[in-house]
C-alpha positions as CSV (number, residue, x, y, z in Angstrom):
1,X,0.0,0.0,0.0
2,X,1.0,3.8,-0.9
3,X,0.8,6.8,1.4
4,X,0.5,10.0,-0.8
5,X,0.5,13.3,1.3
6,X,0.3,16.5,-0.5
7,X,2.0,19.3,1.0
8,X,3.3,21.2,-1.9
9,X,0.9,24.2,-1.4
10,X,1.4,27.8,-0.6
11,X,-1.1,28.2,2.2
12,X,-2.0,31.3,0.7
13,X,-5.1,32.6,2.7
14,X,-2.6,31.9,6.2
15,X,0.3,34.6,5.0
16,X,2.0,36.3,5.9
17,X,3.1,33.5,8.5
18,X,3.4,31.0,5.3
19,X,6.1,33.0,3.8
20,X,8.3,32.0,6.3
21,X,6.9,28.7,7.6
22,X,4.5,26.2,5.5
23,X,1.1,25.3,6.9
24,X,1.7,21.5,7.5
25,X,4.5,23.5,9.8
26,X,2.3,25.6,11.6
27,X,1.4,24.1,15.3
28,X,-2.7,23.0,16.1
29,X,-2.3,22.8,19.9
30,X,1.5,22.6,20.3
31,X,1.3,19.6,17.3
32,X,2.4,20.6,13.6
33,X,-0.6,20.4,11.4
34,X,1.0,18.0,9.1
35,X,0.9,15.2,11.5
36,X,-2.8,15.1,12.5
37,X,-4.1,12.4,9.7
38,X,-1.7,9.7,10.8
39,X,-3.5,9.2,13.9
40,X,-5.8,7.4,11.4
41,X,-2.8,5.0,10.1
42,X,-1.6,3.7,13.0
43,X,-3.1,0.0,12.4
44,X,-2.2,0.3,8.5
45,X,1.0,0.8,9.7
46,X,2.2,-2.7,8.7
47,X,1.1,-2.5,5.0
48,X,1.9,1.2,4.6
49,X,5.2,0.3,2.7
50,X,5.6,3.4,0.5
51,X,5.6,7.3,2.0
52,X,5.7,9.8,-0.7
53,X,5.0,13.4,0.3
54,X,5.3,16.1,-1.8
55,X,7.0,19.0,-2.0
56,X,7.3,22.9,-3.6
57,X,6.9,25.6,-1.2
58,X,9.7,25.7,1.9
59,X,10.5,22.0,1.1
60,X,13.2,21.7,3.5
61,X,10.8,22.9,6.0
62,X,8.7,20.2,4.9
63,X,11.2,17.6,4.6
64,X,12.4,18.2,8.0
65,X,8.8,17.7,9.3
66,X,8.3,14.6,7.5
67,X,11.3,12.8,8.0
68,X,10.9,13.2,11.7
69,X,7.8,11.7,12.3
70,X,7.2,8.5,14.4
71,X,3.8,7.5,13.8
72,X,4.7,4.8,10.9
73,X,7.8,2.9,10.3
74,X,8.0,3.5,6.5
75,X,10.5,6.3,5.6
76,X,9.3,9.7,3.9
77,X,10.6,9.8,0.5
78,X,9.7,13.4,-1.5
79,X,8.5,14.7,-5.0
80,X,9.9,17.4,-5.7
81,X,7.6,20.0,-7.6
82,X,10.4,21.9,-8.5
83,X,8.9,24.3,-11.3
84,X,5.2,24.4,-10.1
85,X,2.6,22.7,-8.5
86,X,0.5,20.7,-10.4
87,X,-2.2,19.7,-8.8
88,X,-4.0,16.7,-6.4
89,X,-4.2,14.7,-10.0
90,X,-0.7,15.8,-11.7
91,X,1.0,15.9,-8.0
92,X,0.1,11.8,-7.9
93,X,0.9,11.2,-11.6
94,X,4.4,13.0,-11.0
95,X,4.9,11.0,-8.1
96,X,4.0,7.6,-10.0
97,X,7.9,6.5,-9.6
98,X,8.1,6.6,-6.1
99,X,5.0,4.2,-5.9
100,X,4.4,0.7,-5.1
101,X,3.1,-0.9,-8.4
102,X,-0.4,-2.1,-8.3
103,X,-0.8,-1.0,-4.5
104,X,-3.6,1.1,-3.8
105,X,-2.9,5.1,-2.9
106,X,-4.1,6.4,0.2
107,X,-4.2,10.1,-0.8
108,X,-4.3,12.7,2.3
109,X,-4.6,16.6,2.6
110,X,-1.1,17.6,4.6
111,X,-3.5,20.2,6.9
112,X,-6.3,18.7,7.6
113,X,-7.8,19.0,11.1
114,X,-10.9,16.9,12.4
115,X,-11.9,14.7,15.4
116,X,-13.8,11.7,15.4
117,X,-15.2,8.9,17.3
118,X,-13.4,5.8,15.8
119,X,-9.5,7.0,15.4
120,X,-9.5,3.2,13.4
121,X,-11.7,4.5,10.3
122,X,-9.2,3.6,7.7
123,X,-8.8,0.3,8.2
124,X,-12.7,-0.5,7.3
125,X,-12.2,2.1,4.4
126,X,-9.8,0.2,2.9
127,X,-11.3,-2.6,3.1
128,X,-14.8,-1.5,1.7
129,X,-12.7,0.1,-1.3
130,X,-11.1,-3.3,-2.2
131,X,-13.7,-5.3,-1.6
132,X,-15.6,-3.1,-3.9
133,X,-13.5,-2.6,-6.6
134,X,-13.3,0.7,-6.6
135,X,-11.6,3.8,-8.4
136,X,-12.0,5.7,-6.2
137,X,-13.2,6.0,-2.2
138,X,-13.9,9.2,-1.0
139,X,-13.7,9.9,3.5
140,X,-16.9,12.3,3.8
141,X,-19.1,13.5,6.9
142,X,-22.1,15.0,7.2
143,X,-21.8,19.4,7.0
144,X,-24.3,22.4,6.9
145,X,-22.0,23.8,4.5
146,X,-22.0,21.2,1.9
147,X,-22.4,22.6,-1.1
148,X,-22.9,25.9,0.2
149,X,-19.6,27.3,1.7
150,X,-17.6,24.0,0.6
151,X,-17.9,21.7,-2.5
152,X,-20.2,18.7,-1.8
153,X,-20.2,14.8,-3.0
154,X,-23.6,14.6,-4.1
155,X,-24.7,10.7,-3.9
156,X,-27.4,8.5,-4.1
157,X,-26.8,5.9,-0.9
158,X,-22.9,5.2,-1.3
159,X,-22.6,6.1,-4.9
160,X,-21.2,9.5,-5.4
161,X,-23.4,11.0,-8.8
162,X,-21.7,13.8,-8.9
163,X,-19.1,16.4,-7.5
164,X,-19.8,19.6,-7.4
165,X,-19.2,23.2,-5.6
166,X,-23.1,23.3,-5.7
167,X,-26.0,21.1,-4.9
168,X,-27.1,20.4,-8.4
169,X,-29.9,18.5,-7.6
170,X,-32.1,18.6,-3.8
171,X,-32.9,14.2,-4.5
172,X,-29.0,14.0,-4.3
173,X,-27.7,14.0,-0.2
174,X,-24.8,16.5,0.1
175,X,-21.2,15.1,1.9
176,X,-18.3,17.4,3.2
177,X,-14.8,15.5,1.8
178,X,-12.6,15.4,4.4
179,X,-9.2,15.6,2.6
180,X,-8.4,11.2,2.4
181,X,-9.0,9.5,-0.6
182,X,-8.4,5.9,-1.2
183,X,-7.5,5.5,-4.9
184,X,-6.7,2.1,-7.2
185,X,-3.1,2.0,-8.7
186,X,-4.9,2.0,-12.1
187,X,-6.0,5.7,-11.6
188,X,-2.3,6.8,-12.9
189,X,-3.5,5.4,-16.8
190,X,-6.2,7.9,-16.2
191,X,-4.0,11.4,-15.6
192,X,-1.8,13.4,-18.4
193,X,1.9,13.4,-17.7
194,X,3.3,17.1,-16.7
195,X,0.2,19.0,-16.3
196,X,-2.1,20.4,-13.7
197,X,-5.1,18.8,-12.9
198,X,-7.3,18.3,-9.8
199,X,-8.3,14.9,-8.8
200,X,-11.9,15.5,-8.7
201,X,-12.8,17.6,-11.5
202,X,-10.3,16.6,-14.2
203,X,-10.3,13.0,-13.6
204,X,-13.1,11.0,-11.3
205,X,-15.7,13.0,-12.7
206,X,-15.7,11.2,-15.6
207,X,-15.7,8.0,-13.9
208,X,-17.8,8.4,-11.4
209,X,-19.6,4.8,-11.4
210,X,-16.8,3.8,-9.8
211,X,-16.4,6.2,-7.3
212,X,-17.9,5.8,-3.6
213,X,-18.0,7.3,-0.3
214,X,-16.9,5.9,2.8
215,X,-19.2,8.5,5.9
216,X,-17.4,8.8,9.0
217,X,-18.9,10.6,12.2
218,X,-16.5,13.3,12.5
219,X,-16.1,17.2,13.7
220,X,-13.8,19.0,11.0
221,X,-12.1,22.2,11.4
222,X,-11.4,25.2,9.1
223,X,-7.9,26.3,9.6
224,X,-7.4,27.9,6.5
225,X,-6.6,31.1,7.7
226,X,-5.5,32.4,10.9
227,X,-9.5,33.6,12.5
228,X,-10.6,29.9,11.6
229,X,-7.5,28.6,13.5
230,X,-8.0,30.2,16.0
231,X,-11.9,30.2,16.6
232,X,-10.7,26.3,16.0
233,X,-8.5,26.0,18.4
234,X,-11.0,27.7,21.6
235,X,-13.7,25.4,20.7
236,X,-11.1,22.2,20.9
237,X,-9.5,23.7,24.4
238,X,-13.0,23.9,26.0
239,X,-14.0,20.3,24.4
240,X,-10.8,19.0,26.0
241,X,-11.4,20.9,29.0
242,X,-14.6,18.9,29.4
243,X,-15.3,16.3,32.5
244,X,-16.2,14.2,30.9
245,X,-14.2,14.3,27.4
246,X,-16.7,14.2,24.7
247,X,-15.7,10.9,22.6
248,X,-14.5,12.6,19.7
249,X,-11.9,13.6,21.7
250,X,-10.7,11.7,24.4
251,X,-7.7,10.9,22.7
252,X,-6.6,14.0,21.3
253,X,-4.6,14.7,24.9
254,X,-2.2,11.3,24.4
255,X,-1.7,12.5,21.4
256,X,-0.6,15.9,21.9
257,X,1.9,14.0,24.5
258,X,3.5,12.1,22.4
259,X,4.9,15.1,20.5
260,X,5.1,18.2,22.4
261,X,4.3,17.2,26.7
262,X,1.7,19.6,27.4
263,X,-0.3,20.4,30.4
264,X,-4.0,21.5,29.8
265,X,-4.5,24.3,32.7
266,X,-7.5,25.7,33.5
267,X,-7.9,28.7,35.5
268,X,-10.8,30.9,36.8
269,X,-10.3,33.2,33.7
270,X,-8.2,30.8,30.8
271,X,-8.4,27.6,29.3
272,X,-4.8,27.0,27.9
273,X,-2.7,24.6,26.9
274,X,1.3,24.6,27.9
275,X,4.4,23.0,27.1
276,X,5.8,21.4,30.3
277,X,9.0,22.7,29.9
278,X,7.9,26.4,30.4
279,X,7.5,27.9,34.0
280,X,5.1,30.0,33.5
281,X,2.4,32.4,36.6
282,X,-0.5,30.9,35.1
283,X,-2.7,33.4,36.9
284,X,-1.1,35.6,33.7
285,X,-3.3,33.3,31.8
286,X,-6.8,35.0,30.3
287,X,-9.0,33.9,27.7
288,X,-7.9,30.4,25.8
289,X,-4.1,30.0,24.9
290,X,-1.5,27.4,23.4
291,X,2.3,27.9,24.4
292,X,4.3,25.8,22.7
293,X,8.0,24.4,24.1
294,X,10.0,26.8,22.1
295,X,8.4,29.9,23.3
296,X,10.7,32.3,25.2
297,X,8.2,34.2,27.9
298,X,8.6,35.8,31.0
299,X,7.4,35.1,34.1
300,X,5.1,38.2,34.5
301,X,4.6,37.9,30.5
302,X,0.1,38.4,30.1
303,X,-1.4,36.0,27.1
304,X,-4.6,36.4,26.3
305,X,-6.4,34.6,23.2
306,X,-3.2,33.9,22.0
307,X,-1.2,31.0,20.2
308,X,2.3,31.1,20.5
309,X,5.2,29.2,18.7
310,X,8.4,30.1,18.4
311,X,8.5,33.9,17.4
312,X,5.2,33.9,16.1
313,X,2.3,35.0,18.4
314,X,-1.8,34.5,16.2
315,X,-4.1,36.8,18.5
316,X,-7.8,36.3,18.6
């Protein structure tokens, strides 16, 4: 089995901070965005035998991040989009060489950020796309902004009719994609060497009685630009903050552990989350806040509403 993950973007709506850093970089509570989806890999793990991610914007940025992850044992290998990006279609057909022939393609966003119930969901996706046949198997939830603020999968029970910034037709239920796709090998035939093209509109459109969706019960997150990320970020800190955690979330802490140790603290007046290396007065504390471990603060420094990483500090 492949593991595609496309990272080559610019993270345009998120500058200036993605002139310096790119988003797969940028931390969601203390953990870089980039890592969030293999939560969802860990019991794939085994037959996950080829890692491509790719690359244009700050690659060594991205490199870095990708090489030193510890959530699957098969090493990151990179294509490069040198000259420009080309696309979710022409970023997989460029990266053809790098793939395990005849192995299916598990196809993830590098910035997706969502919670869900069962952590597990990919392994019954996979299955349901090869027992099926499929070209295609599209990870969707249900959203009020399917097709509305967001492009929908419009389907008849499991069979995606059509795809589609717009509901085209009210007999046709609406799905939010969630940024995974499970594709066959045999996709690659379908997709023009050297050229931009989008996986959805270019290519499984035209295909798409072999195209399905696989629903998960999920709560997905706009991050896109730095007032999503943060009005993201308050409403995870108060969901973690819960007693008891709601079940989308009660392993989100253990997670956060295992790459930055963090302490959630809550006060009279914050909500925050802190790197348990810092020493901070956390009656300084207002409002909801994330301090990562490289953050140089004072001990009488205020934060309110604030995420802070490195030199960067996102204010609400």
């Amino acid at each position: 089995m492949n593991l595609f993950i496309l990272a080559a973007g610019l993270g345009t709506r998120f500058k200036p901070l993605t002139l310096k850093m790119p988003k797969p970089t940028i931390p969601f509570l203390n953990v870089p965005m980039g890592y969030y989806n293999f939560r969802f890999l860990e019991k794939l793990n085994p037959m996950i035998k080829h890692f491509v991610v790719n690359t244009h914007h700050l690659p060594d940025q991205v490199e870095a991040l990708y090489c030193n992850q510890k959530f699957i044992s098969a090493q990151a290998t990179f294509s490069k989009e040198t000259d420009e990006i080309l696309g979710t279609a022409g970023g997989i057909k460029f990266a053809a060489p790098f793939f395990k022939e005849n192995g299916s393609i598990i196809v993830m966003n590098a910035d997706e950020i969502m919670f869900t119930e069962n952590d597990d969901f990919m392994v019954d996706a996979v299955v349901q796309h090869n027992k099926n046949a499929a070209l295609a198997t599209l990870v969707v939830m249900k959203h009020p902004e399917a097709g509305k603020k967001f492009g929908a999968i419009l389907c008849e029970g499991r069979s995606v009719k059509n795809i589609s910034k717009t509901i085209t037709d009210d007999k046709l239920e609406p799905w939010h994609y969630v940024g995974i796709i499970i594709l066959s090998y045999e996709v690659l035939n379908l997709i023009e060497d050297g050229k931009e093209q989008n996986i959805f509109y270019d290519i499984l459109i035209n295909y798409l009685d072999r195209v399905q969706i696989f629903p998960i019960d999920a709560e997905w997150f706009e991050t896109g630009n730095p007032t999503d990320f943060l009005k993201a970020t308050d409403y995870v800190l108060n969901k973690l903050q819960q007693n008891p955690v709601d079940s989308k979330y009660r392993n989100v802490s253990d997670f956060i552990n295992r790459v930055v140790p963090s302490d959630l603290i809550k006060t009279e007046t914050s909500v925050s989350l802190v790197a348990k290396n810092l020493n901070l007065d956390f009656k300084k504390l207002t409002g909801f806040n994330v301090i990562n471990s490289n953050v140089k603060i004072g001990h009488d420094d205020s934060v309110n509403n604030s995420v802070l990483f490195a030199d960067e500090k996102l204010t609400y």
